[in-house]
N, C-alpha and C positions, 0 to 999 in steps of 0.2 A: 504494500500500500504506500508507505515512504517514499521508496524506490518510484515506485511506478511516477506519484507526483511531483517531484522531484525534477524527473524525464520528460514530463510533458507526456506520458504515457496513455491517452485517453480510451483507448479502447480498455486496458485495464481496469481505470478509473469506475469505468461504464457499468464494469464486472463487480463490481467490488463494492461499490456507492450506492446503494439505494434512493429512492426517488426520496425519501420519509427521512434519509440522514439528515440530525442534527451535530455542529459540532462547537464547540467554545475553547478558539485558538487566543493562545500567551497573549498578552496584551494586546487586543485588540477585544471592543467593548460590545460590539455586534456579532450575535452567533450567524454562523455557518450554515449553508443549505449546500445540496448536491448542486446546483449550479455556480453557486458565489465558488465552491471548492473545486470543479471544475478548469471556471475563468480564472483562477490562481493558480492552478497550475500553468495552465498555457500562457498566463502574462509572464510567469518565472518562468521556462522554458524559450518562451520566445525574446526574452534580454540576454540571453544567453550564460545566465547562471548557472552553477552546475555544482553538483554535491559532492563534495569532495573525500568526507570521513560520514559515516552512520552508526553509532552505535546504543546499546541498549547496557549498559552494565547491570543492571536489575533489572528481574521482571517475575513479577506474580501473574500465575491463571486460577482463576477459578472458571469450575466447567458447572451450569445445569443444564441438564437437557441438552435443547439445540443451540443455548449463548455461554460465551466464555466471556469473561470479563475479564483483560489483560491490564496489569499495572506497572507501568515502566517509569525507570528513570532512564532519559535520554541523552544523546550530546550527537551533534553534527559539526562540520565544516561546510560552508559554503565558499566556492570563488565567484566575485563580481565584480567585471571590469579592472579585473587585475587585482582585489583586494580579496584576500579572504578572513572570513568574519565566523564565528564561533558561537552556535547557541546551545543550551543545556536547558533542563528542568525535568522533570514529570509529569504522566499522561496517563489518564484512565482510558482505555478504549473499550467499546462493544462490539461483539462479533454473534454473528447470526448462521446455524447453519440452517438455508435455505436449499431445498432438494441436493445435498449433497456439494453445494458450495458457501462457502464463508464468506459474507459479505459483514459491511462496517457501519452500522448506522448511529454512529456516535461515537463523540471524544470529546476531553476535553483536557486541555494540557493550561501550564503552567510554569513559566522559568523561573517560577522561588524566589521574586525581589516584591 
């Protein structure tokens, strides 16, 4: 999921994002829908950003039934325009299994300041 938007990866995206995802991204005060998370991928894809480090050094699952509820702490690198810039925090995600594939309809992260 990372990955995919990261890349600009839309048909993943497609796969993955439910029409119903909500999400509530690190500072920024308006939650997320499948489209606003979409057109952020592809504006960051199309300035030619690109993700340089991905990591999760924690992370809890819990599983019921068909949703797992994943709790990570995270850290990236990003390169833009010759700079690269370093974000961290924690992220609750939801995961859905829908006829045998996992989809995301929810998160919501947190860079801890």
């Amino acid at each position: 999921m990372w990955r995919a938007w990261f890349a600009g990866d839309r048909a993943a995206l497609e796969r993955l994002i439910p029409d119903e995802t909500v999400a509530i991204e690190s500072g920024n005060n308006n939650w997320s829908n499948r489209q606003t998370i979409l057109d952020g991928s592809a504006q960051f894809a199309k300035s030619g950003g690109k993700l340089v480090k991905l990591e999760f050094p924690k992370t809890e699952i819990q599983v019921y039934g068909p949703t797992a509820i994943v709790y990570s702490n995270y850290s990236y690198d990003l390169e833009q325009g010759g700079q690269r810039s370093t974000h961290a925090g924690w992220v609750t995600e939801i995961f859905v299994n829908r006829k045998g594939q996992w989809v995301n309809p929810g998160w919501h992260m947190d860079n801890g300041k």
